[in-house]
VOKOL-915506 format. One record per residue: residue in one letter; z, y, x of N, C-alpha, C, O in turn. Coordinates in Angstrom, 3 decimals, always signed. Example, Ala and Ser with C-alpha at 12.3 -4.5 7.8 and 13.67 -1.06 7.14 Angstrom:
BEGIN
("A", (+7.800, -5.690, +13.190), (+7.800, -4.500, +12.300), (+7.800, -3.300, +13.200), (+8.465, -3.319, +14.236));
("S", (+7.080, -2.250, +12.850), (+7.140, -1.060, +13.670), (+7.870, +0.030, +12.900), (+8.039, +1.138, +13.409));
***
This chain:
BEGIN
("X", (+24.021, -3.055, +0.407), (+22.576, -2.977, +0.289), (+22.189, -2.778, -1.168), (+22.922, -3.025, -2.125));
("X", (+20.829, -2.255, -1.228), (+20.723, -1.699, -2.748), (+19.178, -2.373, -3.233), (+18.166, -2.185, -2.558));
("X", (+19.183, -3.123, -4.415), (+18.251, -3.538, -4.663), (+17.220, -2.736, -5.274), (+17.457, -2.315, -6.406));
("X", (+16.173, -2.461, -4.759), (+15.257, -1.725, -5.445), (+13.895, -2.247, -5.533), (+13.507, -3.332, -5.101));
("X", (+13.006, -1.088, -6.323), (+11.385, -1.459, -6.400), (+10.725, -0.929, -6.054), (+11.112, +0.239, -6.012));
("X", (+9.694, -1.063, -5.673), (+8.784, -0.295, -4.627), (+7.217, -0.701, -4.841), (+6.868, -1.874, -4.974));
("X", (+6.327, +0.388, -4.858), (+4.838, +0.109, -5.390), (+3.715, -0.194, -4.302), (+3.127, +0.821, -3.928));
("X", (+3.389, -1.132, -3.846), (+2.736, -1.455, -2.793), (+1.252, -2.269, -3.480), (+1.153, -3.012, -4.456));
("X", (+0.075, -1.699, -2.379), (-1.251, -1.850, -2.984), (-1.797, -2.099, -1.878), (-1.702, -1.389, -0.877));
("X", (-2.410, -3.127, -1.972), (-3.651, -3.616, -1.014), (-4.614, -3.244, -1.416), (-5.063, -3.460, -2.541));
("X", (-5.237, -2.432, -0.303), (-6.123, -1.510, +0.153), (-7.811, -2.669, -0.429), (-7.849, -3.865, -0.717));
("X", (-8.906, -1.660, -0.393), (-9.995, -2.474, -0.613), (-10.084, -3.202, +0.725), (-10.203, -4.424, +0.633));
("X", (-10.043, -2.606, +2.124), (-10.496, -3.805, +3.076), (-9.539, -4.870, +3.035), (-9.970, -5.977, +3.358));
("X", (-8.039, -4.755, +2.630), (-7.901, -5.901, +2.504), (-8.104, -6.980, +2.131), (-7.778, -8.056, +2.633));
("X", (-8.820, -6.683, +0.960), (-9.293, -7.782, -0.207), (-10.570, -8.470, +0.158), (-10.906, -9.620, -0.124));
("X", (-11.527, -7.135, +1.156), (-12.730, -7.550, +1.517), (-12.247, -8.959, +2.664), (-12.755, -10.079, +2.705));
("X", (-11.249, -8.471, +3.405), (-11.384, -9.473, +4.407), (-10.808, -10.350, +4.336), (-10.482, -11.038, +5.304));
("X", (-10.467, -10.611, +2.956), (-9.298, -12.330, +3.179), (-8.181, -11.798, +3.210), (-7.448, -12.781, +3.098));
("X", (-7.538, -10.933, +3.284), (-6.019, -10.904, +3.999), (-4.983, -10.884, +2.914), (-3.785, -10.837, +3.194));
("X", (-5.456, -10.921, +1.596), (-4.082, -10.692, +0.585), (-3.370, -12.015, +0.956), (-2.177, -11.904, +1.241));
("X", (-3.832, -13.055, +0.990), (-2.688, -14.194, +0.936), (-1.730, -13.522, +2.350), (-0.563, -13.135, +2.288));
("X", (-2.554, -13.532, +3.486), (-1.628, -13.348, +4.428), (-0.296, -12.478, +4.410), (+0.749, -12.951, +4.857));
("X", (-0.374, -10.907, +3.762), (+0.351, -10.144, +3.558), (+0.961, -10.350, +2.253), (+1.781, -9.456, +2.043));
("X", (+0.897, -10.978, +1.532), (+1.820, -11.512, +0.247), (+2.738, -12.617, +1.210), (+3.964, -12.509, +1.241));
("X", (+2.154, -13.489, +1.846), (+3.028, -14.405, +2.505), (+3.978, -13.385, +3.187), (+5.103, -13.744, +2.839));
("X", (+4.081, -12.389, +3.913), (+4.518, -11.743, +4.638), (+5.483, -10.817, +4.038), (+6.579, -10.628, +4.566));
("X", (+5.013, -10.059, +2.637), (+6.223, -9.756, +2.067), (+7.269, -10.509, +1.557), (+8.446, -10.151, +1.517));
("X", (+6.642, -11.948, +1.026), (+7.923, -13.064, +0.752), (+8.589, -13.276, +1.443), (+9.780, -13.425, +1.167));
("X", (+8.104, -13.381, +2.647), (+8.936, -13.819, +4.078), (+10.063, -12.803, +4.362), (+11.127, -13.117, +4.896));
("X", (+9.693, -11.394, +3.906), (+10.806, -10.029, +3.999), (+11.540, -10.736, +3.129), (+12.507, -9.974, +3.125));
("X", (+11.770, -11.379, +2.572), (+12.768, -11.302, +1.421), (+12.605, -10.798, -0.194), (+13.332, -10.973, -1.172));
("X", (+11.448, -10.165, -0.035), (+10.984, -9.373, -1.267), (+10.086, -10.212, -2.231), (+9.252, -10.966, -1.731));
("X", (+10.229, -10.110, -3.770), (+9.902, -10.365, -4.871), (+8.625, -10.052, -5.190), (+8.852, -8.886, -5.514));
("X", (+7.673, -10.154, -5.323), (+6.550, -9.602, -6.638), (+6.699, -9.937, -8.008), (+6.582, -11.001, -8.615));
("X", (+6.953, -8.909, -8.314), (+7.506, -9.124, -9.839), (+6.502, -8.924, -11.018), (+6.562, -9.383, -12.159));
("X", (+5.498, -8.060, -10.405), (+3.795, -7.902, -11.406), (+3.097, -7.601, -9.912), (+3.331, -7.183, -8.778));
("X", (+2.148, -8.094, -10.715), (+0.757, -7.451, -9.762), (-0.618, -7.032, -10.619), (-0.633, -7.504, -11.756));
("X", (-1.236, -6.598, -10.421), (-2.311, -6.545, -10.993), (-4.102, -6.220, -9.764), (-4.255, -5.597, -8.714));
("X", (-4.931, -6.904, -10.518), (-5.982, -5.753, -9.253), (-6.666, -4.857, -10.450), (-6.909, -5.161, -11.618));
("X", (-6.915, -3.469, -9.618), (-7.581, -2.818, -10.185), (-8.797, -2.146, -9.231), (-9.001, -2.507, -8.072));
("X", (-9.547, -1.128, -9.912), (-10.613, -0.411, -9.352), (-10.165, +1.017, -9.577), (-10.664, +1.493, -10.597));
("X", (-9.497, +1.697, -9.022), (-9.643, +3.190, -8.796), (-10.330, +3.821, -8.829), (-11.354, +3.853, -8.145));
("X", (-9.882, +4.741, -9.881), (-11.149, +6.171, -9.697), (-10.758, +7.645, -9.290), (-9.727, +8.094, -8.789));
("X", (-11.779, +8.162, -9.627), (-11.314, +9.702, -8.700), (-10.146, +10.362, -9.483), (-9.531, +11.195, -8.818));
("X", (-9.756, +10.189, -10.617), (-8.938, +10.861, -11.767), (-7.591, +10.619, -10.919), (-6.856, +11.571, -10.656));
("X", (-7.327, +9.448, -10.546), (-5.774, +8.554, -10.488), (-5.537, +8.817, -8.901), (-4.438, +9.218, -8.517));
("X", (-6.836, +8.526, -7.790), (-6.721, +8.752, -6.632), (-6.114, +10.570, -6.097), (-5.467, +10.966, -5.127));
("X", (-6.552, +11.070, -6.954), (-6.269, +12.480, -6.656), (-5.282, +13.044, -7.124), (-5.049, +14.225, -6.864));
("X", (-4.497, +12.302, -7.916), (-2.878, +12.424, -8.530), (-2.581, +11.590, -7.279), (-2.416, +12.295, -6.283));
("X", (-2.489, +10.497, -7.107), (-1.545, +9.547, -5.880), (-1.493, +10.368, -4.568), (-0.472, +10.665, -3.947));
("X", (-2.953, +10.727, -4.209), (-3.059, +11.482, -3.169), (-3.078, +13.237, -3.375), (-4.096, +13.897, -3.168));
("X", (-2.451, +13.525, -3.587), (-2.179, +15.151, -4.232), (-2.094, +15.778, -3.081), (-2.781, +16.774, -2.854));
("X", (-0.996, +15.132, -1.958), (-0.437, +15.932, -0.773), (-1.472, +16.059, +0.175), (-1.176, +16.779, +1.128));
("X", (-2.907, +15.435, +0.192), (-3.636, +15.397, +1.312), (-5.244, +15.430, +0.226), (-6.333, +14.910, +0.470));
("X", (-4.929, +16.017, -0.635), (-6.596, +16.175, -1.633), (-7.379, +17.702, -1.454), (-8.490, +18.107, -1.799));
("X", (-6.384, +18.245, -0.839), (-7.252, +19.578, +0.300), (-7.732, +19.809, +1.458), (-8.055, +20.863, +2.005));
("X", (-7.766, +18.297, +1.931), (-7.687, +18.179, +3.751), (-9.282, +17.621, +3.423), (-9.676, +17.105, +2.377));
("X", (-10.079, +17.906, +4.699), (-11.409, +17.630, +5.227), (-11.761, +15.916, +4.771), (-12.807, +15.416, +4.358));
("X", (-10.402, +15.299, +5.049), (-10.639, +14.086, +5.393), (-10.939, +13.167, +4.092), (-11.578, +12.116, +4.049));
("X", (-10.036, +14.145, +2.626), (-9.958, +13.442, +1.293), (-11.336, +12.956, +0.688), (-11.166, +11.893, +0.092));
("X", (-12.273, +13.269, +0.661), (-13.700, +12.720, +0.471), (-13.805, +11.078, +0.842), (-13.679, +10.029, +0.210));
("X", (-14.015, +11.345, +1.810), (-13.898, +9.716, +3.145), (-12.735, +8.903, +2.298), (-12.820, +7.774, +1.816));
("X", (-11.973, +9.533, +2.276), (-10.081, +8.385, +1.846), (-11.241, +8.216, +0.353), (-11.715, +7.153, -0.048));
("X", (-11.457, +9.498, -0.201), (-11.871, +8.928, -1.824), (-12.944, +7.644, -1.780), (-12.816, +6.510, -2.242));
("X", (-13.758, +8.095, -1.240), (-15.079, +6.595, -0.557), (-14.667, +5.531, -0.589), (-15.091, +4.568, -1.227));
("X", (-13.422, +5.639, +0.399), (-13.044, +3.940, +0.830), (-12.335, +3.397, -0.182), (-12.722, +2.300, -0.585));
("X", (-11.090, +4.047, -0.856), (-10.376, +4.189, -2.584), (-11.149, +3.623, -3.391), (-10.679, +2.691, -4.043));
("X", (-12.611, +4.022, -3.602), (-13.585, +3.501, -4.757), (-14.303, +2.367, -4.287), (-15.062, +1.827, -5.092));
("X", (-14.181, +1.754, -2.773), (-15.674, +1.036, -2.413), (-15.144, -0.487, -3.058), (-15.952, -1.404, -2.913));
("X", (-14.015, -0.773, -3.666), (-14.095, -2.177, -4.239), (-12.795, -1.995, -5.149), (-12.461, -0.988, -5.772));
("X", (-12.168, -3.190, -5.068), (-10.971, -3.494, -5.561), (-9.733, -3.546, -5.317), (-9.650, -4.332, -4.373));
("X", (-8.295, -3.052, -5.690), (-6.995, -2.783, -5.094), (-6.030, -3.694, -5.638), (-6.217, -3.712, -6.854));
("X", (-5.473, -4.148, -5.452), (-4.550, -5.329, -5.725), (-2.710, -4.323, -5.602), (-2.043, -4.047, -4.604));
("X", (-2.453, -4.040, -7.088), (-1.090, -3.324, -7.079), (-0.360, -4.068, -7.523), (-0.497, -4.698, -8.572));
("X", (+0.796, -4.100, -6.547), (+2.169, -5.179, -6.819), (+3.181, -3.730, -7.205), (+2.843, -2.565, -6.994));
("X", (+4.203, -4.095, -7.686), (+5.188, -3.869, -8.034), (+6.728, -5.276, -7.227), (+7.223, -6.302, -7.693));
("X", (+6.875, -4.733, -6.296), (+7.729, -5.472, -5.248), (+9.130, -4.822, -4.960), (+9.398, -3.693, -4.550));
("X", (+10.264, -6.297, -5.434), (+11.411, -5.602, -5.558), (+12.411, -6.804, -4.166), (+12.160, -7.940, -3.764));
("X", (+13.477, -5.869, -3.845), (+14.078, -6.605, -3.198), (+15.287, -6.057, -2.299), (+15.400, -4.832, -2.277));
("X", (+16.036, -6.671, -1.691), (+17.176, -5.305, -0.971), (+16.595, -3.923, -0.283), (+15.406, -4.200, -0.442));
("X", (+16.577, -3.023, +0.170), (+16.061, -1.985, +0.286), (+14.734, -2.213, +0.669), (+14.049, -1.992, +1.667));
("X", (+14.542, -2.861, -0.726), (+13.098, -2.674, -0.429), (+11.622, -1.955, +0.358), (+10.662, -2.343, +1.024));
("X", (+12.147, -0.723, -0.191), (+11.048, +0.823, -0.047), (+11.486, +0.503, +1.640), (+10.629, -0.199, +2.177));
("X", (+12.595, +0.863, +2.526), (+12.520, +0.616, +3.904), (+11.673, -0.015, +4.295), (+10.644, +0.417, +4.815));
("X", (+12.029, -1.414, +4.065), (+11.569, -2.612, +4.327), (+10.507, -3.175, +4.342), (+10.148, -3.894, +5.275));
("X", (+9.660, -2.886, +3.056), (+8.076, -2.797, +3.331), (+7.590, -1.299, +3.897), (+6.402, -1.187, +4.198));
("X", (+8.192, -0.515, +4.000), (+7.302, +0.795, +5.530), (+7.459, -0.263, +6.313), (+6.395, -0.869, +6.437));
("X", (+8.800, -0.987, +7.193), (+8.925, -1.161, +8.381), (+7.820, -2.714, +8.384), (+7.328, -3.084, +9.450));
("X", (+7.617, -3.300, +7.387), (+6.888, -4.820, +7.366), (+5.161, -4.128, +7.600), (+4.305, -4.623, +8.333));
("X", (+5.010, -2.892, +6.756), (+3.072, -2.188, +7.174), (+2.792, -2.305, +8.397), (+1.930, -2.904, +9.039));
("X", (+4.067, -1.318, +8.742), (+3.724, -0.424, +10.433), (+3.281, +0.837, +10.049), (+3.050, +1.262, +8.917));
("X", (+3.165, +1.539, +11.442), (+2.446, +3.035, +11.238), (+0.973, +3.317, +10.727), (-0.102, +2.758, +10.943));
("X", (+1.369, +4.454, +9.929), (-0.012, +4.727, +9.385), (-1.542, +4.569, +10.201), (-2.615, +4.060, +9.878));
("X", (-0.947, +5.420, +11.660), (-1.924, +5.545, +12.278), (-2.316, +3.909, +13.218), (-1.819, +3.508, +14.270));
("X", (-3.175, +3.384, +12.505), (-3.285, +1.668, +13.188), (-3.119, +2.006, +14.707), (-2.642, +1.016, +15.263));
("X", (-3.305, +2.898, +15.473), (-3.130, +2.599, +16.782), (-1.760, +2.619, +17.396), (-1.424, +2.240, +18.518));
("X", (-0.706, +3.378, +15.990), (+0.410, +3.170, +16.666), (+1.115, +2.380, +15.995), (+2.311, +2.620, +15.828));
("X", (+0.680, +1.572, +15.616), (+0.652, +0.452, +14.803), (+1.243, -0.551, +15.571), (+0.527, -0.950, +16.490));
("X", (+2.687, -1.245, +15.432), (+3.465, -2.417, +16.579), (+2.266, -3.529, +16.207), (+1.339, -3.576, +15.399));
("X", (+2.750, -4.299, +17.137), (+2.371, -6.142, +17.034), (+3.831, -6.497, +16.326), (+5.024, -6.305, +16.563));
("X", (+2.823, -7.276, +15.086), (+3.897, -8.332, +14.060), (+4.083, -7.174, +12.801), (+4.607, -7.571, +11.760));
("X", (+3.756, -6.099, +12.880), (+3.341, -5.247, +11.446), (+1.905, -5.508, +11.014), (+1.029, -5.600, +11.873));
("X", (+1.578, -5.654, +9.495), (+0.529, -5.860, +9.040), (-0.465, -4.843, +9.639), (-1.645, -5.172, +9.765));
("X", (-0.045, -3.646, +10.005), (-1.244, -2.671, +10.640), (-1.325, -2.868, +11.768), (-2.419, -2.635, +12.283));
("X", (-0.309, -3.334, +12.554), (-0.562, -3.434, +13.838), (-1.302, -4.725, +14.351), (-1.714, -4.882, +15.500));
("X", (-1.361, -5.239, +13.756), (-1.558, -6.777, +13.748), (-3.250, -7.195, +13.291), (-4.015, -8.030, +13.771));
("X", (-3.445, -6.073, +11.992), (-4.973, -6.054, +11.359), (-5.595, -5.045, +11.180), (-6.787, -5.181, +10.906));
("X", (-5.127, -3.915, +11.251), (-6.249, -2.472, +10.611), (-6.836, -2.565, +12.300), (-6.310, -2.956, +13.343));
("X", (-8.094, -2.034, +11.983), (-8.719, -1.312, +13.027), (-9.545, -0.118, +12.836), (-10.704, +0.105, +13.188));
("X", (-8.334, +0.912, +11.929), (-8.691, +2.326, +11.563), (-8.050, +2.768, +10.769), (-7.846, +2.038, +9.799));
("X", (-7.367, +4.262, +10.762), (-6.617, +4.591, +9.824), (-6.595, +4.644, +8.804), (-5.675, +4.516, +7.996));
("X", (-7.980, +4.915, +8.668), (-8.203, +5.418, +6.843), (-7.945, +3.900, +6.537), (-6.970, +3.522, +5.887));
("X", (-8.898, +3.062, +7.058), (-9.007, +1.335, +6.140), (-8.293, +0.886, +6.992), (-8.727, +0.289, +7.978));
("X", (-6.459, +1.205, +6.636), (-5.312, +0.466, +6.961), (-4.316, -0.407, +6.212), (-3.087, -0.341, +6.186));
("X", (-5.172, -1.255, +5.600), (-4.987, -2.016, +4.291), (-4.041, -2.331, +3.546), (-3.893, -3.378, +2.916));
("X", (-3.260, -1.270, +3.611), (-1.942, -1.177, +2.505), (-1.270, -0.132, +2.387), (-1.157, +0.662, +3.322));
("X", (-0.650, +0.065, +1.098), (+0.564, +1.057, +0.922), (+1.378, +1.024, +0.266), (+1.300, +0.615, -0.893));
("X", (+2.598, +1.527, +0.916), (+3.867, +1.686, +0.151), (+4.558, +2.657, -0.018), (+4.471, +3.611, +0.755));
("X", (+5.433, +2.655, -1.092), (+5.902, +4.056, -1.581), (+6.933, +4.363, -0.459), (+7.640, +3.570, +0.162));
("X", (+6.853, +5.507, -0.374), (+8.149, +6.167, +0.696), (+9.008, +6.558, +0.686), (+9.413, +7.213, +1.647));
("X", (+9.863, +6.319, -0.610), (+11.039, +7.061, -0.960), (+11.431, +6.020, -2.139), (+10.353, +5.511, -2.446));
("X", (+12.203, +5.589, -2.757), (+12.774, +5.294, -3.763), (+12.177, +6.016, -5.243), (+11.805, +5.406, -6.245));
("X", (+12.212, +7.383, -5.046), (+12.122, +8.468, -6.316), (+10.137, +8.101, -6.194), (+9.511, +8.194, -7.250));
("X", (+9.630, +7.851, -5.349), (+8.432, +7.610, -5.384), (+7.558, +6.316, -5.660), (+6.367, +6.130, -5.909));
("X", (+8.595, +5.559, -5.517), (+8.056, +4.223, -6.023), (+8.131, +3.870, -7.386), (+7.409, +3.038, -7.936));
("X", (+9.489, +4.866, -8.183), (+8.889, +4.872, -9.624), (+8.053, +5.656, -10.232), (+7.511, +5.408, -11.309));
("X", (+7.857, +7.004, -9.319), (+6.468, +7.474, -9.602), (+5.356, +6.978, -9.973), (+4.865, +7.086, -11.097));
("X", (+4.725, +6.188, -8.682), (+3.660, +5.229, -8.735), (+4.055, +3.982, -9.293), (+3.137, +3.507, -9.963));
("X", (+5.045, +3.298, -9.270), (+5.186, +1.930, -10.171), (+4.585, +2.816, -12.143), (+3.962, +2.158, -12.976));
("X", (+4.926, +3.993, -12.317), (+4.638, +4.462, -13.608), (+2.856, +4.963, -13.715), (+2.040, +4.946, -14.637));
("X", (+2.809, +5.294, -12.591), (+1.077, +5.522, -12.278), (+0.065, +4.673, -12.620), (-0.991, +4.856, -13.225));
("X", (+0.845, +3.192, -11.863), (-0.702, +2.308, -11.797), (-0.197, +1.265, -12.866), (-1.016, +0.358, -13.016));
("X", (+0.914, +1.149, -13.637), (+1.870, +0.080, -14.108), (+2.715, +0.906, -15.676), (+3.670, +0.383, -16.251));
("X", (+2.095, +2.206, -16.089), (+1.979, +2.493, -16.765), (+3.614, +2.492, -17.693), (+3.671, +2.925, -18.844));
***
């Protein structure tokens, strides 16, 4: 097994609704570290670098809205294959196909405000660990 780091951010509804303790409890429970965190406020400059692959689609406006409507809480979370491990601890993007006992399946009730993310690749989590963590 390979220890790695991985850039995971709670979404603004998370923060709106109470849920960071829950899903911090939940990545500890994976086994995984927070090693920094920070909260920040996103703006359109940084959102449209993170989101590059989907900043031509109909939908990027709306994602930018919900991105700006509060505050994001970015960890930097390390631990045995990590990057797997928190995809498989979220769940699917799309909350409806979202299991029971994944944080999405369990709390989003909508895709866009599916209150977290994590990097998807290894080579991408130091991307964004260098993005928001400088």
């Amino acid at each position: 097994m390979a220890l790695e780091r991985t850039c995971v951010i709670l979404k603004p509804d998370c923060l709106k609704r109470g849920l960071v303790g829950e899903v911090i409890s939940r990545i500890e429970k994976k086994g995984c570290k927070i090693t920094e965190a920070k909260t920040l406020r996103l703006n359109e400059d940084i959102l449209r670098e993170h989101y590059a692959h989907v900043a031509h689609l109909p939908v990027f406006p709306s994602l930018l809205s919900y991105m700006t409507s509060g505050p994001v809480l970015a960890m930097i979370v390390e631990g045995e294959n990590a990057v797997k491990g928190i995809r498989i601890l979220m769940g699917a993007t799309k909350f409806e196909d979202g299991a029971a006992g994944t944080i999405r399946g369990d709390y989003a009730f909508s895709t866009t405000e599916n209150l977290i993310h994590g990097s998807d690749s290894p080579e991408n989590a130091e991307i964004e660990i260098k993005r928001f963590f400088g």
